[in-house]
ROVEX-60105 format. One record per residue (C-alpha): x, y, z; residue in three letters; residue number from 1. Coordinates in Angstrom, 3 decimals. Example, Ala and Ser with C-alpha at 12.3 -4.5 7.8 and 13.67 -1.06 7.14 Angstrom:
ROVEX-60105
LUMZA        px        py        pz  code  pos
LUMZA    12.300    -4.500     7.800   ALA    1
LUMZA    13.670    -1.060     7.140   SER    2
This chain:
ROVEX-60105
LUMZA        px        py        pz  code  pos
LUMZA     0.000     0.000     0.000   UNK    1
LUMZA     1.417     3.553    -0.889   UNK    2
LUMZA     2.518     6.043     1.822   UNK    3
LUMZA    -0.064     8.985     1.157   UNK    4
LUMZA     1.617    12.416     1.664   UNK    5
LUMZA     0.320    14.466     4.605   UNK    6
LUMZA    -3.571    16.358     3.619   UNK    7
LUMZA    -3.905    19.935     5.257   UNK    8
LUMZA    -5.333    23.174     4.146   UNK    9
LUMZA    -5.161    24.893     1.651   UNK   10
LUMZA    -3.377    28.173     1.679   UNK   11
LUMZA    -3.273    31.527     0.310   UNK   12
LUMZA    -0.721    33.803     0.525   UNK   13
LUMZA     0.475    37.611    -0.940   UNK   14
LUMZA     3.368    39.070    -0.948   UNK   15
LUMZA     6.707    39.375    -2.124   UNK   16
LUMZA     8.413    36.444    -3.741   UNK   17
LUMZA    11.807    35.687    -4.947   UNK   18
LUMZA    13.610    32.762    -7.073   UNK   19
LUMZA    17.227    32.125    -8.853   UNK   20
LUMZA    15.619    30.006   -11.806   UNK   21
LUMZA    18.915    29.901   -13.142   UNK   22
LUMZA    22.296    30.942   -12.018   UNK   23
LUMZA    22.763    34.664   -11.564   UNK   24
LUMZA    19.562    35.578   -12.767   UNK   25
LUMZA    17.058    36.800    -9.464   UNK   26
LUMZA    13.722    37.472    -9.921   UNK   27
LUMZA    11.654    39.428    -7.862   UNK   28
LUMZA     7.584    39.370    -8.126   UNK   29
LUMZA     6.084    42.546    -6.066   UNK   30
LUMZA     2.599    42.223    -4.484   UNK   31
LUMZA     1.478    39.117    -5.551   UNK   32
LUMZA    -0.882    36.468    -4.618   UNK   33
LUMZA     0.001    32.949    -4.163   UNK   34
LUMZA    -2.843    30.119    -3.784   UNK   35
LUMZA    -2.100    25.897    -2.825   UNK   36
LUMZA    -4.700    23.203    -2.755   UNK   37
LUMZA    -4.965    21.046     0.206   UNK   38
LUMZA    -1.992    18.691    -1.025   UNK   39
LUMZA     0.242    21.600    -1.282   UNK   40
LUMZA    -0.071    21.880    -4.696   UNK   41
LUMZA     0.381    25.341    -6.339   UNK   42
LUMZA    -2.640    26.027    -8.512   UNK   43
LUMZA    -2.523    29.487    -8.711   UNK   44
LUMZA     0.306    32.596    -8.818   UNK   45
LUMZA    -0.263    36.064   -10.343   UNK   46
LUMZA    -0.182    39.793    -9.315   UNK   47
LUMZA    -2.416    40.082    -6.122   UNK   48
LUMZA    -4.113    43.668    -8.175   UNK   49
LUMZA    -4.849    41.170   -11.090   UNK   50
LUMZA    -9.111    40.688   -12.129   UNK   51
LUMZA    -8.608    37.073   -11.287   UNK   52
LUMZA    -6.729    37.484    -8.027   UNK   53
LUMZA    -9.284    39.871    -6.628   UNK   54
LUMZA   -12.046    37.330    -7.591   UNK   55
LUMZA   -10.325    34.985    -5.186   UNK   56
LUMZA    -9.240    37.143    -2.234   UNK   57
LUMZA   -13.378    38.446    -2.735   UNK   58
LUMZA   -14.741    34.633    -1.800   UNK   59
LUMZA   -16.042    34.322     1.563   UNK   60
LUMZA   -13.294    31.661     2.063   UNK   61
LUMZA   -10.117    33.680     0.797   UNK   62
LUMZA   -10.633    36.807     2.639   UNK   63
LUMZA    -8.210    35.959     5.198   UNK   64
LUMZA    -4.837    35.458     3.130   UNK   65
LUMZA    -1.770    35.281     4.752   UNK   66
LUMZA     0.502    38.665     4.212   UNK   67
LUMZA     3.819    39.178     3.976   UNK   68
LUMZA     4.660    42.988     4.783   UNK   69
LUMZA     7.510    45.324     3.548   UNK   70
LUMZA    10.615    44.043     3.734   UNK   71
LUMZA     9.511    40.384     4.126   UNK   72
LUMZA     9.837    37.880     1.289   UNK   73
LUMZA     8.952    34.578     0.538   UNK   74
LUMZA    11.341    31.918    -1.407   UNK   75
LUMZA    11.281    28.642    -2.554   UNK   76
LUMZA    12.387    25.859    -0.143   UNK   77
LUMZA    16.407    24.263    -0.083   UNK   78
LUMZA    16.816    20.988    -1.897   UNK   79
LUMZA    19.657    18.927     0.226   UNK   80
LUMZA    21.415    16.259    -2.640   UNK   81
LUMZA    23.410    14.628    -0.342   UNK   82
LUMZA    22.055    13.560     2.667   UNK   83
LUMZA    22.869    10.380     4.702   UNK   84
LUMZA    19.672     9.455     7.119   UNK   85
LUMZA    21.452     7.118     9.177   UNK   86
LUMZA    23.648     9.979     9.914   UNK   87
LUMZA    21.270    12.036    12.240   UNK   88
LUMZA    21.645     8.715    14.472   UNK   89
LUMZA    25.153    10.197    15.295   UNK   90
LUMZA    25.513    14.100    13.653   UNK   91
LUMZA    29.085    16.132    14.606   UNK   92
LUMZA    30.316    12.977    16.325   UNK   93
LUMZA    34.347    11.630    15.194   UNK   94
LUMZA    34.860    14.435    12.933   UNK   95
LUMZA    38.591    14.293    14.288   UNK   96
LUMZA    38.721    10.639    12.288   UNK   97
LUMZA    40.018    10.389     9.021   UNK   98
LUMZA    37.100     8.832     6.750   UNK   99
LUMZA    37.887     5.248     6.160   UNK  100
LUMZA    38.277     4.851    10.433   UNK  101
LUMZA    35.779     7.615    10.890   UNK  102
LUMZA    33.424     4.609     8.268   UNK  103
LUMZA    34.429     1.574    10.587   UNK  104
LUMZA    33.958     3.158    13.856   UNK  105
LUMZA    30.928     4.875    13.024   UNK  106
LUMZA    28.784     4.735    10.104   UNK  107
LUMZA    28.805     1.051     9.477   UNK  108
LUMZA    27.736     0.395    13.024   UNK  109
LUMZA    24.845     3.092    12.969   UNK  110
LUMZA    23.642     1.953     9.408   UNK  111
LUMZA    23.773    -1.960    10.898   UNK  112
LUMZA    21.579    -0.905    13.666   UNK  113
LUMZA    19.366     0.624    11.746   UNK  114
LUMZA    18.829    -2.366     9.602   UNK  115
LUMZA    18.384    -4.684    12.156   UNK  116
LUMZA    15.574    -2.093    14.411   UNK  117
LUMZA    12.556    -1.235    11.908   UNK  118
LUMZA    11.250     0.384    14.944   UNK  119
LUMZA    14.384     2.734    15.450   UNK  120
LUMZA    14.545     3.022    11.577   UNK  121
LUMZA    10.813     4.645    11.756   UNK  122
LUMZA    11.550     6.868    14.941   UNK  123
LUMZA    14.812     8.247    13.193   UNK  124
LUMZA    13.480     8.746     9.557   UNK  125
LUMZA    10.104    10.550    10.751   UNK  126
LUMZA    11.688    12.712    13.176   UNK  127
LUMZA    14.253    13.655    10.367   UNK  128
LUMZA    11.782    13.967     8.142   UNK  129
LUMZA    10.352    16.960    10.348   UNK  130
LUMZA    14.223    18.236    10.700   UNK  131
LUMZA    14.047    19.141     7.117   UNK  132
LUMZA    11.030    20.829     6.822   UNK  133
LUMZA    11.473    22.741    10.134   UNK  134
LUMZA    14.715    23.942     8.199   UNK  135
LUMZA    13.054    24.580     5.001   UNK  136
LUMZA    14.098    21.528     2.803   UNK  137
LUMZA    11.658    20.093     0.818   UNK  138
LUMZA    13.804    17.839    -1.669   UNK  139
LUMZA    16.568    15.300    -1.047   UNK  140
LUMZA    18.866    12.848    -2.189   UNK  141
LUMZA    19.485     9.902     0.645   UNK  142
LUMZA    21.762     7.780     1.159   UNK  143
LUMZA    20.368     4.850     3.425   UNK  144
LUMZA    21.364     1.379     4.362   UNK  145
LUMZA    21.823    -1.741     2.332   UNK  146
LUMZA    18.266    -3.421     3.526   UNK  147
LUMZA    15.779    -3.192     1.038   UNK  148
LUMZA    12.926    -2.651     3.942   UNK  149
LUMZA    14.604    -0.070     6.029   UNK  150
LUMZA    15.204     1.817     2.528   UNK  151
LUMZA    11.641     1.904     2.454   UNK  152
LUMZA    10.793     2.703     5.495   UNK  153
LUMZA    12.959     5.383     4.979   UNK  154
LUMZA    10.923     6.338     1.659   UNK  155
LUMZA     7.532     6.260     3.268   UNK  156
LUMZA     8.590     8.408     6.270   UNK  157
LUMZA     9.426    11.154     3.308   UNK  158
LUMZA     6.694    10.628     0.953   UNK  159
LUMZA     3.950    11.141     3.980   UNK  160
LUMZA     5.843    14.184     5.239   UNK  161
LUMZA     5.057    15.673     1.787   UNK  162
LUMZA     9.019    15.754     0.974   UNK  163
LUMZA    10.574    15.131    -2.630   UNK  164
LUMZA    12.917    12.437    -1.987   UNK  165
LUMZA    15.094    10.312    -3.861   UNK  166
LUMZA    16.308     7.476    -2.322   UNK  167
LUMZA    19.321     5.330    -2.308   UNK  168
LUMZA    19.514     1.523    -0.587   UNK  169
LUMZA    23.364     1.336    -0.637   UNK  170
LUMZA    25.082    -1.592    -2.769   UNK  171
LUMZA    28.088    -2.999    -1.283   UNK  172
LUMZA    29.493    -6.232    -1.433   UNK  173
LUMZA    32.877    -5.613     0.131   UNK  174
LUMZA    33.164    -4.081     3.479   UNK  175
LUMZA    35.407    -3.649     6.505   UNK  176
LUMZA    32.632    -4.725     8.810   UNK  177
LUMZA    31.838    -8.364     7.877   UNK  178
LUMZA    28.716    -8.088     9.279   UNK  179
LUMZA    27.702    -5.334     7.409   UNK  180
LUMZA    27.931    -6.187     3.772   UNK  181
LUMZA    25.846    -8.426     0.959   UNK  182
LUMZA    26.698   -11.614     0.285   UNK  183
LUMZA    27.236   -11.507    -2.823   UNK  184
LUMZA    27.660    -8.984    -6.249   UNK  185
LUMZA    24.533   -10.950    -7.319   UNK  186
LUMZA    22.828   -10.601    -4.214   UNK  187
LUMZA    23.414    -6.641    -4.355   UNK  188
LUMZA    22.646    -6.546    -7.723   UNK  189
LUMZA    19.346    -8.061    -7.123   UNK  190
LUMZA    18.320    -6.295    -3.997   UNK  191
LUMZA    18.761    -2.937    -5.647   UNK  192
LUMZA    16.472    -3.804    -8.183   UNK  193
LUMZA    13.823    -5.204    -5.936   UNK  194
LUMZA    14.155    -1.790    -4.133   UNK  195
LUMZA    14.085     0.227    -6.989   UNK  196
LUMZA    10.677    -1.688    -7.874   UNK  197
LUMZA     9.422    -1.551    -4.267   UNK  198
LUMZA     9.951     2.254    -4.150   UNK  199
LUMZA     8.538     2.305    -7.383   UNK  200
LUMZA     5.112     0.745    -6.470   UNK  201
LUMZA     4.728     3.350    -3.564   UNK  202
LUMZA     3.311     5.721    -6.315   UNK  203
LUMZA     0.441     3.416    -6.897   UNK  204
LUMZA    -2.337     4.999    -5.442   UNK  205
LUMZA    -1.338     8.170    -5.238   UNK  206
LUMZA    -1.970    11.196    -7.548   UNK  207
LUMZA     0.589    12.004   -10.123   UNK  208
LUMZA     1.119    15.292    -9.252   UNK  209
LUMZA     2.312    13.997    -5.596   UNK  210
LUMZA     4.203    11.136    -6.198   UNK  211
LUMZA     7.227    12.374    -4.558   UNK  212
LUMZA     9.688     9.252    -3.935   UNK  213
LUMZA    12.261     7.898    -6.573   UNK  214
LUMZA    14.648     5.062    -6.476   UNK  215
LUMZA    18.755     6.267    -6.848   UNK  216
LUMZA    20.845     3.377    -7.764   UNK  217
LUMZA    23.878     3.858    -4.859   UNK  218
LUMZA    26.885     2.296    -5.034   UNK  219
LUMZA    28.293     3.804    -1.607   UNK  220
LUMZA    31.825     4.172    -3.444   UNK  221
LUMZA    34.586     2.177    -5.004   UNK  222
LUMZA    36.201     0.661    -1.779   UNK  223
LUMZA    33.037    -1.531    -1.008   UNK  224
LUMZA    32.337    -2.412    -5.048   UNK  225
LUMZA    33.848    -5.098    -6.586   UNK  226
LUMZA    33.931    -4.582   -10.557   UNK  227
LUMZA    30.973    -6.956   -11.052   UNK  228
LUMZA    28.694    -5.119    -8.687   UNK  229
LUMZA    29.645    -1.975   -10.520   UNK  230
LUMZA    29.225    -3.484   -13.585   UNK  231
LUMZA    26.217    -5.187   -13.190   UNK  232
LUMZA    24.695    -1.651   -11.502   UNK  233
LUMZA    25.724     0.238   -15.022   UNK  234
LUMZA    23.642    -2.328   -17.072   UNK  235
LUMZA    20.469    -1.834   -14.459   UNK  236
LUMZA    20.952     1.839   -14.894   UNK  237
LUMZA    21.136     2.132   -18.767   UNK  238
LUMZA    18.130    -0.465   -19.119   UNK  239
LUMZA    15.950     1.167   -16.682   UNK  240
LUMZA    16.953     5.108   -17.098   UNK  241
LUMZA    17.728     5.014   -13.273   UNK  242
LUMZA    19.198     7.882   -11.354   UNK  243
LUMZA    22.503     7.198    -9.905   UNK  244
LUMZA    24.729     8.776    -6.873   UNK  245
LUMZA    28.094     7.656    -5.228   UNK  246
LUMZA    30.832     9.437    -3.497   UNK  247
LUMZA    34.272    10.376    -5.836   UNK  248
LUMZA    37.622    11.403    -4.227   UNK  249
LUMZA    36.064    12.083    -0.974   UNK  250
LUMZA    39.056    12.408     1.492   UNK  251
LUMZA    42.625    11.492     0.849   UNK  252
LUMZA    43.259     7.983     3.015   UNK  253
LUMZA    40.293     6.988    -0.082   UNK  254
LUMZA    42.268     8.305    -2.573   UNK  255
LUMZA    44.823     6.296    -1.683   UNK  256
LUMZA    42.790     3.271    -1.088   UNK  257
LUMZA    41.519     2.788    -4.300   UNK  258
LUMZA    44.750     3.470    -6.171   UNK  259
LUMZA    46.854     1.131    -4.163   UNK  260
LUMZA    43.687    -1.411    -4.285   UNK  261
LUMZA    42.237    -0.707    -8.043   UNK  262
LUMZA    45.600     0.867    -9.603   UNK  263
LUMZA    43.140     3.693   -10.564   UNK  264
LUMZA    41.730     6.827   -10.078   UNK  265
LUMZA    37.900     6.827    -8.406   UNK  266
LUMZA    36.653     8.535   -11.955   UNK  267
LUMZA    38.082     5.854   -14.008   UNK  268
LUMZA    36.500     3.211   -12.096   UNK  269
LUMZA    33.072     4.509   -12.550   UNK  270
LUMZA    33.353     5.507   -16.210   UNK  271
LUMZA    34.823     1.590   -17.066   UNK  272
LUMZA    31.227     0.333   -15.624   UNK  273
LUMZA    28.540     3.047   -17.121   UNK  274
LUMZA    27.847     4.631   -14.489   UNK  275
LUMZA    28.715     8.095   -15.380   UNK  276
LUMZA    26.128     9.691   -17.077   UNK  277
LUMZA    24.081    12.771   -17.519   UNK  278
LUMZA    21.352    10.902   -14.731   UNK  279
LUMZA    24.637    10.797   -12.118   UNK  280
LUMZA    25.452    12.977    -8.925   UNK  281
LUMZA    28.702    12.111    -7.303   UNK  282
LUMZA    29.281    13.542    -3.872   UNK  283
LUMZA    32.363    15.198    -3.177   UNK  284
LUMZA    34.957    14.765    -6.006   UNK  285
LUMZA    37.508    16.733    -3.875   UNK  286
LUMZA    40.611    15.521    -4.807   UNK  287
LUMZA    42.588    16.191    -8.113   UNK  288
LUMZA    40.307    14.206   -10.724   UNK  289
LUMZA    40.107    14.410   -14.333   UNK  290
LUMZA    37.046    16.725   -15.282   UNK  291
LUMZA    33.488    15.425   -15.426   UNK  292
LUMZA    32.929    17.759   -18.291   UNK  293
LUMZA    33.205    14.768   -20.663   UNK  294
LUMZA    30.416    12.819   -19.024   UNK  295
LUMZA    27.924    15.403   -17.972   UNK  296
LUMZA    27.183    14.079   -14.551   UNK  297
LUMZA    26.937    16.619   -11.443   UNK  298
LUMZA    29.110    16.772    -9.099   UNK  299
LUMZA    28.218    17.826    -5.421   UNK  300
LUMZA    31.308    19.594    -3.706   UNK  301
LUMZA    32.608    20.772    -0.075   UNK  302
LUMZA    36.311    21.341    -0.539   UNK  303
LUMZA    36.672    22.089     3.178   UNK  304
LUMZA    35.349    18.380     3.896   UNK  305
LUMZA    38.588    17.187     1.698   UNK  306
């Protein structure tokens, strides 16, 4: 059964109102009136002076709009696209680590409880699917764990909050932590397309205008890949037109890793299995890579986390 976003009011609203539809270019709509259905849905947005505009503020039902004085504006809400939910288990804890031990000591162990606690799973994903909104995000792209049904736990908590989300179930069939890895490059192979599937099917139901949840094929990052997962995860992509997201030259000790381990760079890795392409956002890419120009992925960068 699909997770049904959050009903409420509907709402009407005039004022000011900025957005950056593309970079460097601000635009700035004076006085105007603003009006959402009860699924949040904008269904209307024109000058609040406009014939139409004072038809609607006129109805006995609209005469109470909320207003936005001078020197008050109104924007569009953050989109976060890289966002690990396990994390807010453990946020601003053994950032003195370096990230492979930071990995072992922490975010294996958090993801692995996560997995094995659906009811700790749904107290952590709901209340930080509230932390987002209460900060003003309304689209994300997760990382989560590598079990199918705490990925979509993870995916109903956002799709009743109302949130865009796309969602990753991590594949990784080579890990530090024995515990915490699939068996098998098959295995992960075919547990990210059951997810992928499972997320699919929580659209049925549900209007098309708010179907808000979308499978992200995640390989977490070279060191837990073997080739054939990688591979395998290129072919699901390119048959299926799935999104994809991974971490690239993230912090140096993984930089290292994967060229002592794969003789390679991180960006060579990834382009020899298909999974570079125009649908891909790796995190990070830090470290001194070749240029993604060539494949026309997006890269998502913090230089100061390198």
């Amino acid at each position: 059964m699909a997770a049904q976003p959050r009903q409420g009011r509907s709402v009407l609203i005039r004022g000011d109102f900025v957005q950056t539809p593309t970079l460097g270019n601000l635009e700035i709509f004076r006085d105007y009136l603003l009006h959402t259905n009860e699924s949040g849905i904008i269904v209307y947005f024109s000058p609040a002076t406009d014939p139409t505009s004072l038809a609607i503020l006129s109805t006995p039902a609209c005469q109470n709009p909320e207003v936005h004085t001078n020197g008050t504006f109104i924007l569009p809400t953050f989109c976060d696209l890289h966002l690990h939910a396990p994390q807010f288990l453990y946020q601003g804890t053994g950032l003195h680590l370096p990230l492979m031990q930071w990995l072992d000591e922490y975010a294996f162990q958090a993801e692995e409880s996560l997995d094995a606690d659906p009811i700790l799973a749904e107290k952590v994903y709901e209340k930080l699917a509230h932390k987002l909104i209460e900060h003003g995000t309304s689209a994300v792209l997760l990382f989560g764990t590598i079990k199918t049904e705490t990925n979509l736990i993870l995916a109903r908590a956002m799709q009743r909050a109302g949130l865009r989300a796309f969602v990753g179930k991590l594949s990784m069939d080579v890990s530090s932590r024995p515990s915490y890895k699939e068996a098998s490059a098959e295995v992960a192979l075919e547990a990210a397309q059951d997810f992928c599937r499972k997320c699919q099917e929580l659209a049925n139901g549900v209007v098309d205008d708010i179907c808000l949840v979308e499978p992200v094929l995640t390989p977490r990052f070279v060191p837990t890949c073997s080739n054939e997962l990688l591979s395998g995860l290129g072919k699901v992509a390119k048959e299926n037109n799935f999104r994809i997201q991974s971490h690239m030259a993230e912090s140096h000790d993984q930089v290292e890793w994967v060229r002592a381990e794969r003789h390679a760079e991180d960006m060579d890795v990834f382009a020899q299995h298909d999974l570079l392409t125009p649908r891909t956002i790796q995190a990070h890419s830090s470290g001194k890579t070749p240029s993604p120009k060539k494949t026309n992925m997006s890269v998502i960068s913090c230089n100061k986390a390198y």
